[in-house]
MARTOR-494553 format. One record per atom (N, C-alpha, C, O): atom name; chain; x, y, z. Coordinates in pm, whole numbers. Atoms other than C-alpha are relative to their C-alpha. Example, Ala and Ser with C-alpha at 12.3 -4.5 7.8 and 13.67 -1.06 7.14 Angstrom:
MARTOR-494553
+------+------+--------+--------+--------+
! site ! unit !      X !      Y !      Z !
+------+------+--------+--------+--------+
!    N !    A !     89 !   -119 !      0 !
!   CA !    A !   1230 !   -450 !    780 !
!    C !    A !     90 !    120 !      0 !
!    O !    A !    194 !    118 !     66 !
!    N !    A !    -82 !   -119 !     -6 !
!   CA !    A !   1367 !   -106 !    714 !
!    C !    A !    -77 !    109 !     73 !
!    O !    A !    -26 !    220 !     90 !
+------+------+--------+--------+--------+
***
This chain:
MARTOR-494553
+------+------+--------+--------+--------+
! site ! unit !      X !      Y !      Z !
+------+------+--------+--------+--------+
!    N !    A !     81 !    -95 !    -76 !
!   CA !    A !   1431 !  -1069 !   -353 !
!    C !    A !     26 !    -26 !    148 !
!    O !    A !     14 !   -139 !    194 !
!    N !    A !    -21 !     15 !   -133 !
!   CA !    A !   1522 !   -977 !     24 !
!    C !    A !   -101 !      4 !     91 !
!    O !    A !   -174 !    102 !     78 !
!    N !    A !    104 !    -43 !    -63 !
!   CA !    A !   1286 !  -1016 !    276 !
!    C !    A !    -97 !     92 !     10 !
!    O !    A !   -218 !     73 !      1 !
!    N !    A !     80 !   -126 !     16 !
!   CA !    A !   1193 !   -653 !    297 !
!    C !    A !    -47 !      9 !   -100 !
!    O !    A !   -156 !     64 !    -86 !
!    N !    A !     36 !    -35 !    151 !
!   CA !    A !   1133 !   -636 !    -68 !
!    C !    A !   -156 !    -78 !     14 !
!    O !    A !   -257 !    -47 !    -49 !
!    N !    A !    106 !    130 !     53 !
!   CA !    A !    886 !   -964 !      3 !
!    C !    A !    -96 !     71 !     78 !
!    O !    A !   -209 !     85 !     33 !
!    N !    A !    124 !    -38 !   -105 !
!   CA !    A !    694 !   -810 !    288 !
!    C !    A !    -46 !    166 !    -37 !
!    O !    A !   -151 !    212 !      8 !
!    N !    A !    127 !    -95 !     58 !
!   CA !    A !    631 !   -449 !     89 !
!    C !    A !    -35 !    -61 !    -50 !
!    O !    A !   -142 !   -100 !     -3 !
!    N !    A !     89 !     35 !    119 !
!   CA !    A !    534 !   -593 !   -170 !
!    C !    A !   -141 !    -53 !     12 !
!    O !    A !   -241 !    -24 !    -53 !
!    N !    A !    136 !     38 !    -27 !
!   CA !    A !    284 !   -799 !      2 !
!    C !    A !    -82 !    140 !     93 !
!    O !    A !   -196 !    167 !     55 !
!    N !    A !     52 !   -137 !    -60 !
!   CA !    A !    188 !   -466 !    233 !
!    C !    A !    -55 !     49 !   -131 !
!    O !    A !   -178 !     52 !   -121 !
!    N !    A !     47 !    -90 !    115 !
!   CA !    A !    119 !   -294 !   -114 !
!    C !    A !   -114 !    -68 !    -65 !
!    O !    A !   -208 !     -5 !   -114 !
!    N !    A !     99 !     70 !     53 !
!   CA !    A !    -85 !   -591 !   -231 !
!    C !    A !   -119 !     19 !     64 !
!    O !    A !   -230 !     34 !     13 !
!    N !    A !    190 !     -8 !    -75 !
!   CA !    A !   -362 !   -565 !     23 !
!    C !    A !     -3 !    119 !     35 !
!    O !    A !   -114 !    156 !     74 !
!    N !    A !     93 !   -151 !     -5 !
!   CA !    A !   -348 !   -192 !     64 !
!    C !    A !    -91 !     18 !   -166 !
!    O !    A !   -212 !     35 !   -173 !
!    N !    A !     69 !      5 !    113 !
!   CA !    A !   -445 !   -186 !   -295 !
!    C !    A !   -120 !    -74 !    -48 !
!    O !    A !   -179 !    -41 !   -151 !
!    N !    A !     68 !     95 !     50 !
!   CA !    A !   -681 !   -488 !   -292 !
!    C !    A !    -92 !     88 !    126 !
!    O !    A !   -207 !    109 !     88 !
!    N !    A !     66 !    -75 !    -58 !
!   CA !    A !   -807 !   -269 !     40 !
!    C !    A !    -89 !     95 !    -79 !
!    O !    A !   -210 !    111 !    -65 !
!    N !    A !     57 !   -147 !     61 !
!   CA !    A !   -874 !     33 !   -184 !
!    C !    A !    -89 !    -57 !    -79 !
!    O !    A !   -204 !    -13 !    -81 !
!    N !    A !    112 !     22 !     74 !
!   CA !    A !  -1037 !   -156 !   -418 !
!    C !    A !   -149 !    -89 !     74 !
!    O !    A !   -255 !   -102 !     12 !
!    N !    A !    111 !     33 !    -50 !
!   CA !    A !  -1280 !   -314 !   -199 !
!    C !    A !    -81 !    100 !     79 !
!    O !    A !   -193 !     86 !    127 !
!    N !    A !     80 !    -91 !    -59 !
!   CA !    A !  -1349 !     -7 !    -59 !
!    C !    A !    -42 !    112 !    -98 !
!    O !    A !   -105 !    200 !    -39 !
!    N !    A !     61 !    -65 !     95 !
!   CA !    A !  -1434 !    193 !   -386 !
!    C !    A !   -132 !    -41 !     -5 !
!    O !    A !   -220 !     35 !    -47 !
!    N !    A !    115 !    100 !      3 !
!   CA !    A !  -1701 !    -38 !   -363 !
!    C !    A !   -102 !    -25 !    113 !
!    O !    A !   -200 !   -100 !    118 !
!    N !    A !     80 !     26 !   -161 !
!   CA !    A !  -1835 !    -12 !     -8 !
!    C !    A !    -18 !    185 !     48 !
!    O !    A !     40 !    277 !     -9 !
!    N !    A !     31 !   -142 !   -109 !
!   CA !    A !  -1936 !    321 !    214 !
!    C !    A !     90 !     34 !     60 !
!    O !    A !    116 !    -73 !    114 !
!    N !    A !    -83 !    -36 !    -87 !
!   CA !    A !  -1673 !    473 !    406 !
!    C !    A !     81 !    128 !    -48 !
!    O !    A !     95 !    166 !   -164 !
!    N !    A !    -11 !   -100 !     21 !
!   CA !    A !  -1515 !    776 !    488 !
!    C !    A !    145 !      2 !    -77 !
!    O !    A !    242 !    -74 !    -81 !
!    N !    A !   -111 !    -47 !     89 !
!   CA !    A !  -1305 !    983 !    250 !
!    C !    A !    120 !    -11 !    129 !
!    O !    A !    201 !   -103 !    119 !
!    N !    A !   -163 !    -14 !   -124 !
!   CA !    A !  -1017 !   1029 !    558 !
!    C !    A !     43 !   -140 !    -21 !
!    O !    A !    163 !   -168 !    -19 !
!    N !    A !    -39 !    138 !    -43 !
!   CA !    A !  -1026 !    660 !    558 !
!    C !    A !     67 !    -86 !   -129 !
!    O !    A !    138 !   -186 !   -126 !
!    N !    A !    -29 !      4 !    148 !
!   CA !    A !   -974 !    638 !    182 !
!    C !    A !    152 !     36 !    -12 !
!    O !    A !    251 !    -32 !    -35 !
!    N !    A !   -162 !   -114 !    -18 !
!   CA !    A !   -679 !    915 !    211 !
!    C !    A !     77 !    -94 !     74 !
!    O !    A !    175 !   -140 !     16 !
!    N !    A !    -80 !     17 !    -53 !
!   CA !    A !   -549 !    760 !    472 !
!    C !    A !     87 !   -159 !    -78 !
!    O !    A !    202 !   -192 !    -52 !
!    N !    A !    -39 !    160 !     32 !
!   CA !    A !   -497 !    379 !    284 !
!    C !    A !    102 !     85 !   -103 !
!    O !    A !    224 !     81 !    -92 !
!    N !    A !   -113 !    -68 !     94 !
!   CA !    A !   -359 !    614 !    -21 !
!    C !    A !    108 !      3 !     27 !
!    O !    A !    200 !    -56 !    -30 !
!    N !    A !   -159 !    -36 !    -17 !
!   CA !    A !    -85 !    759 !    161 !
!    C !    A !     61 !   -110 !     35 !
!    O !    A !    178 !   -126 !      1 !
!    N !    A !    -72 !    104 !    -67 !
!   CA !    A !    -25 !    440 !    345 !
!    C !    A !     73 !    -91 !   -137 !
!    O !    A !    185 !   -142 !   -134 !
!    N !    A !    -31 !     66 !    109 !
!   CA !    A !      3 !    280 !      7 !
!    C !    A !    142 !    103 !    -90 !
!    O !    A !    236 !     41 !   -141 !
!    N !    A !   -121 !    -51 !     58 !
!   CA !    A !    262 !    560 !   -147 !
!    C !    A !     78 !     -7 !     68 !
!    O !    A !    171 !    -67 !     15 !
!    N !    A !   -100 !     61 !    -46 !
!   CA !    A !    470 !    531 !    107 !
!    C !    A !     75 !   -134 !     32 !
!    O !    A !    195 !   -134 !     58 !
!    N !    A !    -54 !    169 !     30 !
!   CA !    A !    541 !    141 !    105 !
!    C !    A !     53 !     46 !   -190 !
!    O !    A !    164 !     16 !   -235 !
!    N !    A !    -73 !     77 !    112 !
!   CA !    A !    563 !    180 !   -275 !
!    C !    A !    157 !    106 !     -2 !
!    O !    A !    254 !     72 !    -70 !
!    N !    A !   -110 !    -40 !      5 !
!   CA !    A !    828 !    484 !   -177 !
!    C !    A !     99 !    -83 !     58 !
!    O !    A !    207 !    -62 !      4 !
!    N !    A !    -79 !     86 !    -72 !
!   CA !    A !   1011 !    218 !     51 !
!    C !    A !     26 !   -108 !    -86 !
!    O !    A !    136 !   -160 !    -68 !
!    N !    A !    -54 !    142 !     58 !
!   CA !    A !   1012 !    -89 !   -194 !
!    C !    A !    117 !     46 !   -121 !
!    O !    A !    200 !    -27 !   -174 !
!    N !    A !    -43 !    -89 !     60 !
!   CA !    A !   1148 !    184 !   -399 !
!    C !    A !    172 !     21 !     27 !
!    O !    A !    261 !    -24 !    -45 !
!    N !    A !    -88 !     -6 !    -81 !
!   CA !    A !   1424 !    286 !   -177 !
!    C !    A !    106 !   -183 !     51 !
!    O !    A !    228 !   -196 !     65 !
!    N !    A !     12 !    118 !    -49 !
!   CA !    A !   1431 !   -102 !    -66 !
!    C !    A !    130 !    -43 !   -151 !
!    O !    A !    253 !    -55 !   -156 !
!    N !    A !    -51 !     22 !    132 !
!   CA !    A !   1530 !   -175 !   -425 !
!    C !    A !    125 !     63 !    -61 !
!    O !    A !    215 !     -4 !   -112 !
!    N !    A !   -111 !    -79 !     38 !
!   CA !    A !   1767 !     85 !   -516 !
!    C !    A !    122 !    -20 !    122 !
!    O !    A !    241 !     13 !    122 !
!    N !    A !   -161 !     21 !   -109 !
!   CA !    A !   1986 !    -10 !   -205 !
!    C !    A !     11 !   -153 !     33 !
!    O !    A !    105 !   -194 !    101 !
+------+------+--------+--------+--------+
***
C-alpha cells in the first residue's frame, strides 16, 4: 500500500466514524450532505488511487 492509498483510507475512516457520531447528535442536514460527499469522493480517489 502507497502512501496515498494509506492516507484515504484513513480520511475515509473518520469521515465515516464522523457520520456515525453525528447520526447520533443534532446538526444540520447541509452538514450531514456535506461529510457524505466528502466521503464519496475519497472513496472515488482510493478507487482511482488503486486502479493506477
Amino acid at each position: 500500500m502507497n502512501t496515498a492509498q494509506h492516507a484515504l483510507g484513513r480520511i475515509r475512516a473518520n469521515l465515516e466514524n464522523d457520520l456515525e457520531t453525528l447520526a447520533r447528535a443534532e446538526h444540520t442536514r447541509g452538514f450531514r450532505r456535506g461529510l457524505r460527499e466528502a466521503l464519496t469522493r475519497v472513496t472515488e480517489l482510493e478507487d482511482a488511487t488503486a486502479a493506477g
